[in-house]
C-alpha positions as CSV (number, residue, x, y, z in Angstrom):
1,X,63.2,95.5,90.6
2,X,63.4,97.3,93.7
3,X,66.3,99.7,93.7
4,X,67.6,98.8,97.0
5,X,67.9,95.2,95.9
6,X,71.3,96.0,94.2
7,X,72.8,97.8,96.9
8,X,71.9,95.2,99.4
9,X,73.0,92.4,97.1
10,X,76.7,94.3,97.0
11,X,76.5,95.3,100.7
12,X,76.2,91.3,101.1
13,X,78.9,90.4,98.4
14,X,81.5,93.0,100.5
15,X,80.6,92.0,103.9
16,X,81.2,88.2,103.0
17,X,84.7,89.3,101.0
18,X,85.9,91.1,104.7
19,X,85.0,88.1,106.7
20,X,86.8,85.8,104.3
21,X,89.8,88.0,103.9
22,X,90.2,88.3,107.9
23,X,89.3,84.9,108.8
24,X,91.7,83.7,105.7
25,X,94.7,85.7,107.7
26,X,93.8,84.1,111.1
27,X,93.1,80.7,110.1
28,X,94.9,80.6,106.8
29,X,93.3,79.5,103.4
30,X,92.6,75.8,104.0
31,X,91.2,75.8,108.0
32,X,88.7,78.4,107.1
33,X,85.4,77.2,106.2
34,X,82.4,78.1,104.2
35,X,80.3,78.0,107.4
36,X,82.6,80.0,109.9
37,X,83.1,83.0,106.6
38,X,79.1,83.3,106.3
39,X,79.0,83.1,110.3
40,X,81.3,86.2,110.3
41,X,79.8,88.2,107.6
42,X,76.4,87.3,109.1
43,X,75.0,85.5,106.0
44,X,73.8,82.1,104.9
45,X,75.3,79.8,102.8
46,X,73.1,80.4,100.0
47,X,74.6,84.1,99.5
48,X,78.3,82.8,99.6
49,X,76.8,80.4,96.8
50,X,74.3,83.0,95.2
51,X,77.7,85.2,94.6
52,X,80.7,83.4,94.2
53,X,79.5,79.6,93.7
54,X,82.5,77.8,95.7
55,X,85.4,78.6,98.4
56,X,87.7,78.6,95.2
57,X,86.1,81.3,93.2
58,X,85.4,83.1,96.6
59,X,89.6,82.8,97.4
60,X,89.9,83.7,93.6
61,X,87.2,87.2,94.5
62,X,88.9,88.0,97.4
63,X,92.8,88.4,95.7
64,X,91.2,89.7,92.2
65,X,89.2,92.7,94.3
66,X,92.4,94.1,95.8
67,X,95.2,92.9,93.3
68,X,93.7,94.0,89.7
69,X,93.8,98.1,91.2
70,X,96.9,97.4,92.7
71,X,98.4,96.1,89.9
72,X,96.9,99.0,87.2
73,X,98.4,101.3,89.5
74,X,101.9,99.3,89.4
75,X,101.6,99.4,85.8
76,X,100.7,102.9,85.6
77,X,103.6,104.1,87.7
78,X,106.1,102.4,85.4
79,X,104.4,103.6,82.5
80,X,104.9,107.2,83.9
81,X,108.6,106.5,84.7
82,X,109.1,105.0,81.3
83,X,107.9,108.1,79.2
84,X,109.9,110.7,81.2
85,X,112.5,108.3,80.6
86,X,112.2,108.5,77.2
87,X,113.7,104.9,76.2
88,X,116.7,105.6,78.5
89,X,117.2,102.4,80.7
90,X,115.7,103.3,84.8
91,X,117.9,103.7,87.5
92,X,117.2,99.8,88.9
93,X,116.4,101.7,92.7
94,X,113.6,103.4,90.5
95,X,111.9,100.7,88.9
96,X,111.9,98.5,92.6
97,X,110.5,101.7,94.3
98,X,107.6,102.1,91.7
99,X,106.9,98.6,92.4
100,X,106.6,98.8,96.5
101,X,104.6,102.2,96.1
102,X,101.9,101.2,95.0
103,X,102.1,97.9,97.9
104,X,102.4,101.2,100.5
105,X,99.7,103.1,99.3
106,X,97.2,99.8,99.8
107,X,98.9,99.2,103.0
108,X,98.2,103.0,104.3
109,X,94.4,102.5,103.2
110,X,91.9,100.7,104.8
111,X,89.4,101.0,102.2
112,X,91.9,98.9,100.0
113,X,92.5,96.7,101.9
114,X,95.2,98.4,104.2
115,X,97.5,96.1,106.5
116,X,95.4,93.3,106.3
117,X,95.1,92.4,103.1
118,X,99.3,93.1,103.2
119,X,99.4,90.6,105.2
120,X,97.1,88.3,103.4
121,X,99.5,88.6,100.5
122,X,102.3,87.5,102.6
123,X,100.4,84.4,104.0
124,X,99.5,83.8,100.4
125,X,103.3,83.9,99.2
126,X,104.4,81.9,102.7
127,X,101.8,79.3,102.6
128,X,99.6,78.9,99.5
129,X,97.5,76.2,98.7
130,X,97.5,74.8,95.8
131,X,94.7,76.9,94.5
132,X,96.8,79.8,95.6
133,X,99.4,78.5,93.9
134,X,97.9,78.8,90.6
135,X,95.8,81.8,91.3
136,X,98.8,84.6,92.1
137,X,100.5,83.7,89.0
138,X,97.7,84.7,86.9
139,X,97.0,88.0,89.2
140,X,100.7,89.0,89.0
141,X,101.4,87.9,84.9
142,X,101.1,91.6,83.2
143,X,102.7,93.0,86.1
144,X,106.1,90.9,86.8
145,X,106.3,90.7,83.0
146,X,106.4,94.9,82.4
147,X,109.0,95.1,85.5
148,X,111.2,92.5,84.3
149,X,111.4,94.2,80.8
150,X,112.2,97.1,82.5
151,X,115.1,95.5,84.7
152,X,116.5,93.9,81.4
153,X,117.1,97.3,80.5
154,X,118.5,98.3,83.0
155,X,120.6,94.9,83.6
156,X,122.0,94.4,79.4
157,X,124.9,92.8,81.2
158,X,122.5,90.3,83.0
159,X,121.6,87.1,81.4
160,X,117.8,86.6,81.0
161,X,118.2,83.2,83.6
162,X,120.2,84.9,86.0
163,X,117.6,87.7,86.0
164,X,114.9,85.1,86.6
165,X,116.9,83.5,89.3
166,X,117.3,87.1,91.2
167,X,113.7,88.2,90.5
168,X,112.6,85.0,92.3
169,X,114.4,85.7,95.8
170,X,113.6,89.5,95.4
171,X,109.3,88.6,95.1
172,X,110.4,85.7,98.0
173,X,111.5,88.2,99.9
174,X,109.1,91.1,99.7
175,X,106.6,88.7,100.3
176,X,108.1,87.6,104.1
177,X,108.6,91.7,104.8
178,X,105.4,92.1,104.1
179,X,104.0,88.9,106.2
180,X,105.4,90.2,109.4
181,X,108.5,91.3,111.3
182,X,108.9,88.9,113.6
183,X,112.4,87.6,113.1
184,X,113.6,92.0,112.8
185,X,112.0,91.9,116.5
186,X,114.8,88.7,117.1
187,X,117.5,89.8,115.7
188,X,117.5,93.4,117.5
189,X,119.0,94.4,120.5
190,X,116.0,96.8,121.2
191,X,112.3,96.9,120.4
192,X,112.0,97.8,117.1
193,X,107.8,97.3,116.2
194,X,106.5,100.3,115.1
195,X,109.7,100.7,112.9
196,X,109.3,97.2,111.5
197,X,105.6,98.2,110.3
198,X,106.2,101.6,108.8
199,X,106.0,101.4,105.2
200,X,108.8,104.4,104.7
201,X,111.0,102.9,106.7
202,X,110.9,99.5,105.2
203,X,110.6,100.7,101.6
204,X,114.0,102.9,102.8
205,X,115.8,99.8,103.9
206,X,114.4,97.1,101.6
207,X,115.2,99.2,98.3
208,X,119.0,99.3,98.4
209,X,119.3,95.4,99.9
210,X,117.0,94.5,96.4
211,X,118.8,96.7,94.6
212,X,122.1,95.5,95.8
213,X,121.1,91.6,94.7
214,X,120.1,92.8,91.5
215,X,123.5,94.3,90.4
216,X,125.6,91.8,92.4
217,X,128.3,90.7,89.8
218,X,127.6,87.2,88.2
219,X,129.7,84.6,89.9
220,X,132.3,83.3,87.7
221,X,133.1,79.2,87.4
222,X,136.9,80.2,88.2
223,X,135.5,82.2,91.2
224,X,133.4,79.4,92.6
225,X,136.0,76.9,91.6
226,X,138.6,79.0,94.4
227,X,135.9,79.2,96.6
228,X,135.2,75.5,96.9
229,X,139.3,74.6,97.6
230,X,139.8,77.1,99.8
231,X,136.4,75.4,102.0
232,X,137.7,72.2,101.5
233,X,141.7,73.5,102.7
């Protein structure tokens, strides 16, 4: 075998992975086709085939390449935390930074994917397919499972449904921050772009909300018992 077969074969496989992550963030997962992804990388359809055998399994290649580093590092990070710990429960802000970290890092590097495949990941979480649907799951399984010990820990008071319930509006809403800031842009009285992309910033800001609907105390059935007669007063 020639030895520059190889190379040009992966050369191929990572130009067709870049056009199908960009064009899957401009014309989102369904609208773009086999034809316009080799049209951008500047292959046939043979290679997309040759490499990745269907638009499925090319979607499925395009999440594993930038989610299975991303999520070792995640992993990694919380192991880290856990040792110097020491079994002590985390600090709750802890274990949410460790998380978003590792989502700045990727964001800050192009070579990992950088802002666009950030945004990919909120288009995935905003509008998924049903292939998406199934697919994320499976990428994010080891990862949501280790953090959501670690919360439990850190939560003994919160009941494991409760903690479900929270961890669900918390990856909801990670997912829109990351998709885009449009509605920060609406709701300010000045421009606030560069601000809404920064990752410090939003990492500053988005920690203590998270964290604050983590802790919130359970709402009692005497509690939402009042609350519904004084609405109806």
């Amino acid at each position: 075998m020639n030895p520059i077969e190889p190379v040009l074969a992966a050369d191929t496989k990572e130009r067709i992975l870049d056009a199908a992550e960009a064009l899957f963030i401009e014309q989102g997962f369904a609208a773009a086709s086999l034809r316009t992804i080799t049209a951008r990388a500047g292959v046939n359809l043979a290679a997309v085939n040759y490499h990745f055998g269907s638009k499925d399994e090319l979607i499925r290649a395009v999440f594993t390449r930038r989610l299975e580093p991303l999520n070792r590092e995640r992993i990694a990070l919380l192991d880290e935390l856990e040792r110097n710990a020491k079994g002590r429960a985390l600090p709750v802000e802890q274990i949410l930074e460790a998380f978003l970290i590792s989502g700045v890092r990727v964001a800050r590097d192009a070579r990992r994917g950088g802002t666009l495949f950030v945004r990919l990941l909120g288009r995935a979480f905003a509008e998924p397919t049903e292939q998406v649907r199934q697919l994320l799951p499976e990428q994010f399984q080891e990862v949501v499972a280790r953090y959501k010990a670690a919360l439990a820990l850190s939560l003994p008071a919160l009941p494991e449904r409760e903690l479900v319930w929270r961890l669900h509006f918390i990856f909801g809403t990670i997912a829109y921050t990351m998709g885009g800031s449009d509605v920060l842009q609406l709701t300010s009285s000045h421009p606030l772009k560069d601000e809404g992309n920064d990752a410090e910033t939003l990492i500053r800001h988005l920690v203590p909300f998270l964290a604050g609907g983590l802790t919130a105390p359970l709402a009692g059935a005497e509690g939402g018992r009042k609350s519904r007669r004084q609405n109806s007063n």
